[in-house]
N, C-alpha and C positions, 0 to 999 in steps of 0.2 A: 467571485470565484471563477477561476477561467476552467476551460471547456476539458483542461488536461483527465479533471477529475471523471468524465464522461467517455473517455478514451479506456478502450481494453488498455490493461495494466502488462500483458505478455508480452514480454521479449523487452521491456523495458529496464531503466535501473531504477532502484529502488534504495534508496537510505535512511535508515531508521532513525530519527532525530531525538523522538521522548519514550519513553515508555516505562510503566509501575515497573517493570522488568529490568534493573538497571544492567543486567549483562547485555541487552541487547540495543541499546544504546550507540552508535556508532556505525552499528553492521550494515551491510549494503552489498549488495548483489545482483544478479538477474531474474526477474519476477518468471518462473517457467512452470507454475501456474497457482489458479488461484479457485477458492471454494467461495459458499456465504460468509465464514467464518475465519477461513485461513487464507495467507498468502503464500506460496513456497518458494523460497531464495535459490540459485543456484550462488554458492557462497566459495568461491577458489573449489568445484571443483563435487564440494558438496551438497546437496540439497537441508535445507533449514527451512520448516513449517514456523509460521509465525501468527499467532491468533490476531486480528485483525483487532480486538477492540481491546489490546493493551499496549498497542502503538501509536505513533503520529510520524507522517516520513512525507520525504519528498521526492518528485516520481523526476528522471533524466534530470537530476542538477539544476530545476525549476527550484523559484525563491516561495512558489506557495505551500502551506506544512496543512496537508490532510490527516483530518481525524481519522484513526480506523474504524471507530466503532459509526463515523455517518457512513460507513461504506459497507457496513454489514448489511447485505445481499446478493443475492446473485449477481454475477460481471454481466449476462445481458439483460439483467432486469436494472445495473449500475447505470449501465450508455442510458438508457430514455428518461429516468427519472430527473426528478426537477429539484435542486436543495437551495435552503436560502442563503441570501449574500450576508453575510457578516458583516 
């Protein structure tokens, strides 16, 4: 797992790869902010909240696809935490 997932997720892109949600599927934006639960897109212009544990996305056009629901917690409780390698 590289370190990406340990990096604040704001002001980054972000595109939705899977998700039980198939409209959201594809979408991709700028992360302008993020809760335990949620992430918020700026999406062309508009803001789109996206619940973290019915996605998997990949963060600046990186090849590695993060779970949302391992990243359900707080973003500075996300940076120190330890998860396993796959």
């Amino acid at each position: 797992m590289s370190d990406s997932i340990h990096m604040p997720f704001l002001s980054r892109s972000l595109t939705v790869k899977a998700s039980s949600d198939a409209d959201l599927v594809g979408m991709s934006g700028i992360v302008v902010g993020e809760t335990r639960r949620t992430i918020a897109l700026d999406v062309s212009g508009e803001t789109k909240t996206l619940a973290k544990n019915v996605i998997e996305f990949t963060l600046d056009h990186e090849d590695e696809l993060i779970q949302g629901a391992m990243v359900c917690q707080r973003p500075e409780d996300r940076i120190h935490r330890k998860y396993r390698r796959n």
